[in-house]
N, C-alpha and C positions, 0 to 999 in steps of 0.2 A: 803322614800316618794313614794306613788305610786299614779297613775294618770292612770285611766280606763273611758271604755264610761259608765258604771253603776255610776258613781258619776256626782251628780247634777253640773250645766254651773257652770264655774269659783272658781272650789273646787279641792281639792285631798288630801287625806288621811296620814297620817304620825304618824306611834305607833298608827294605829286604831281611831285619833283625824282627824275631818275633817277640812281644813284650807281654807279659801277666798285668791284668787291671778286672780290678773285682772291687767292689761296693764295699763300704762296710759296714752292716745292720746296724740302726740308728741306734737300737737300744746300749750296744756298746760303744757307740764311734765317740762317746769324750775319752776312750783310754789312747784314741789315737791322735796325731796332731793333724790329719787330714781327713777328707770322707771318703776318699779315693786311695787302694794301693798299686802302685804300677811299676811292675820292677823289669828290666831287661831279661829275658831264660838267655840270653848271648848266645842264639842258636839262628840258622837261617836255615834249618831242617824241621819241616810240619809235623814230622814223625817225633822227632827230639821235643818238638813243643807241644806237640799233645800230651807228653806223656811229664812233663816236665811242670804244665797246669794241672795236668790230674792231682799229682803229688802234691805243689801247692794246696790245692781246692782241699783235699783231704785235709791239711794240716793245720790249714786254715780253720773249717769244720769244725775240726777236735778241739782247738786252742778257743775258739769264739762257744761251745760247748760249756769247756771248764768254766769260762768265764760269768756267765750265767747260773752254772750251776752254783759258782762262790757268792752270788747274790742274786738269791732264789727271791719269788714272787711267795708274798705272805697270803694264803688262802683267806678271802673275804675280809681282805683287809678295812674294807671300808666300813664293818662294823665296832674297828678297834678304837678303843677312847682317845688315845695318843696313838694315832696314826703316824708310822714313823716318813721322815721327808729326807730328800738329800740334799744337804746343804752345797750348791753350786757356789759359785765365785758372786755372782748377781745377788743370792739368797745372805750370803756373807757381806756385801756391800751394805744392801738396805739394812740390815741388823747396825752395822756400824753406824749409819745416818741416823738411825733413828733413838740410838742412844746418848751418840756422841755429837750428834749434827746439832742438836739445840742452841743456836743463837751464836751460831759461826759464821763466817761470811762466805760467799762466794766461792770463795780459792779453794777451802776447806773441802768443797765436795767437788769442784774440778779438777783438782789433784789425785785424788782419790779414784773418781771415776778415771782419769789418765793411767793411771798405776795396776790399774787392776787390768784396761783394755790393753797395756801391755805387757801384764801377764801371760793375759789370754793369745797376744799372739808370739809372745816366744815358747809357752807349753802349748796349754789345750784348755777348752772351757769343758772342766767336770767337776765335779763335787769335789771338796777340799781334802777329803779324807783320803782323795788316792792321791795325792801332793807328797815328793817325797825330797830329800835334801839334793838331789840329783835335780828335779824341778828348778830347786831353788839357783842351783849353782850353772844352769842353762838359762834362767831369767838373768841372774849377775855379766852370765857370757854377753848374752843378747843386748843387753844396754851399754856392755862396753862397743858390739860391735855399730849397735846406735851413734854412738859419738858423745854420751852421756859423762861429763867428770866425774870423779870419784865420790865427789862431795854430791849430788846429786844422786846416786846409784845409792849411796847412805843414806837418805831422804827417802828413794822409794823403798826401800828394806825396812824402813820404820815404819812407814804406811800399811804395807804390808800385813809384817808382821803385829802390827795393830788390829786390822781385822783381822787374823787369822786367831788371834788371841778372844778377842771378843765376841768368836765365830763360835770357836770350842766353848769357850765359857756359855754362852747364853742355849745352846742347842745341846751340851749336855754330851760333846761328842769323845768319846777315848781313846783322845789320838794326842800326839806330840806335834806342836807346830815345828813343821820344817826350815822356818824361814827364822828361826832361832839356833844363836849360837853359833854361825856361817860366819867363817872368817872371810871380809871385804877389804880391798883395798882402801889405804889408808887416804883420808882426801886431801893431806897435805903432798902426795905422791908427784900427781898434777897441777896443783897447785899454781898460777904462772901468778908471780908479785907482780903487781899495780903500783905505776908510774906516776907519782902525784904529779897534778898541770903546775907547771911551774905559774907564777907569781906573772912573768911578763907576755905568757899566754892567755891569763885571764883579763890583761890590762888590755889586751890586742882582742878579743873576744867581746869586751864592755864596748866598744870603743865602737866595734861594727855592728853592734846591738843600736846604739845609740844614733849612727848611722842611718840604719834600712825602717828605725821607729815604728814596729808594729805588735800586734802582740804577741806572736810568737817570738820575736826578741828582747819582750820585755820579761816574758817567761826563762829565757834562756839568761838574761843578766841577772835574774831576782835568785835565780839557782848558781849561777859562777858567785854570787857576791855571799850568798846566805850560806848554802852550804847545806839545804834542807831535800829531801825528797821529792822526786818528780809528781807523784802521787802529793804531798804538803803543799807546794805550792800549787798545783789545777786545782787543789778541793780549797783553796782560800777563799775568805768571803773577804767584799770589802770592809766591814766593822771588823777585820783582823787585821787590817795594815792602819795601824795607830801613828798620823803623819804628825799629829799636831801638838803631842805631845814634848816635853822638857828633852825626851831621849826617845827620838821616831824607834819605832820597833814594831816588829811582825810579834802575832800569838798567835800558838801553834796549837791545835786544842780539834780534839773529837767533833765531828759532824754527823747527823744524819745520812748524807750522800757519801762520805768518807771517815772510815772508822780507826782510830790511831790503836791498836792494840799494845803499843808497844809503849806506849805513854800512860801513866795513872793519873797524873795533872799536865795541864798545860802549861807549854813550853814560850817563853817569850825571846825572840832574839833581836839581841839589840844591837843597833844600826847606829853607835856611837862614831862609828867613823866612817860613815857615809854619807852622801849626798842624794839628796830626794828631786827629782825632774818634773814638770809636766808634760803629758806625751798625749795628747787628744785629749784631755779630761779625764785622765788616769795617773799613776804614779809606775815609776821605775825607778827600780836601786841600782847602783854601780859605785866600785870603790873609789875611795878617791884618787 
């Protein structure tokens, strides 16, 4: 690429081809998905490319003109009582946390902030109001071309459209969420069926746990044998493995450090047909 004062305003040269690249004024650059435009004029004539950037530059001018004029600066605004604000993607985020975030965990606003930064990079970060179904159906593209399943892509469209919902609602805005309504791929499409372990792989599995006796194999037999979540068994406390008991059995039950949302009382699984080990002064389950 090279770029000299002999090449006509808002050009420069690349394999001899001269290209158009012009800025685009901050005040409208979220209608574009770049801050930069740079397009080929397919000419390797100075003359064709002078005249070929004027024409741009003009049209450019005019178009970045209207657009401003469609959203005029309000004279001394800052004396108005409701000062009006535009609600960006960022300004629609914290609205949602801070209504909906109350005594959620973690995931809640990771997901969320994940959903919305890849909004932002398959459109553009601007105010939600210029968001149109066309947006939407270019987010949907974008995450399929992600690698994202369907059933997943149906996850971020409810996030989404969650805040976009509780965006207009709480700021008053009269617009139609775009992200309503859009037909998605169905997530049983992709779908791939899961191959249960059979019975003589998890006997072969206890077996080499029992073997290497450490705790990450006491971890991985307490899960081949139980049946419980990876997240259930690391957040166990030992007053939850009840050895001494008529019928040894794990409780499975809400903690501080890990939250069972999916549970309203605690779950006990019982180990009626299992055998209980010593392994350094701890316990490990494996079937019989």
């Amino acid at each position: 690429m090279r770029k000299t004062s002999n090449n006509p305003p808002y050009t420069f040269t690349k394999r001899g081809i001269y290209y158009f690249s012009r800025l685009v004024p901050y005040d409208i650059r979220y209608h574009y998905k770049q801050p930069r435009i740079v397009q080929s004029l397919r000419t390797r004539s100075r003359k064709d490319a002078a005249k070929h950037s004027k024409l741009l530059t003009y049209q450019l001018d005019n178009f970045w003109a209207e657009l401003r004029i469609n959203q005029p600066d309000i004279p001394c605004s800052n004396f108005l009582l409701n000062q009006p604000i535009e609600v960006t993607l960022r300004i629609a985020l914290d609205t949602y946390f801070s209504i909906k975030g109350k005594n959620r965990n973690e995931t809640f606003f990771r997901h969320s902030e994940r959903y919305i930064n890849y909004l932002i990079k398959a459109t553009a970060d601007k105010p939600i109001k210029y968001f149109t179904t066309i947006d939407a159906t270019t987010f949907c593209n974008w995450l399929k071309e992600k690698g994202l399943a369907n059933a997943s892509i149906k996850k971020a469209f409810a996030c989404i459209k969650a805040i976009f919902n509780l965006a207009i609602q709480e700021h008053g805005l009269a617009i139609e969420n775009p992200f309503s309504n859009l037909h998605l791929p169905s997530p049983t499409e992709d779908a791939k069926k899961r191959i249960p372990i059979s019975t003589m792989d998890l006997k072969l599995i206890q077996t080499e746990c029992m073997k290497i006796d450490d705790d990450l194999r006491w971890l991985v037999a307490l899960i081949s044998d139980i049946g419980m979540r990876l997240a259930e068994a690391t957040g166990l406390k030992i007053n939850d493995l009840v050895l001494d008991d008529e019928i040894p059995h794990i409780i499975i039950e809400p903690h501080n450090h890990r939250p069972l949302p999916t549970y309203q009382v605690f779950i006990q699984y019982s180990m009626e047909h299992t055998q209980v080990f010593s392994l350094s002064g701890f316990s490990s389950i494996v079937t019989k």
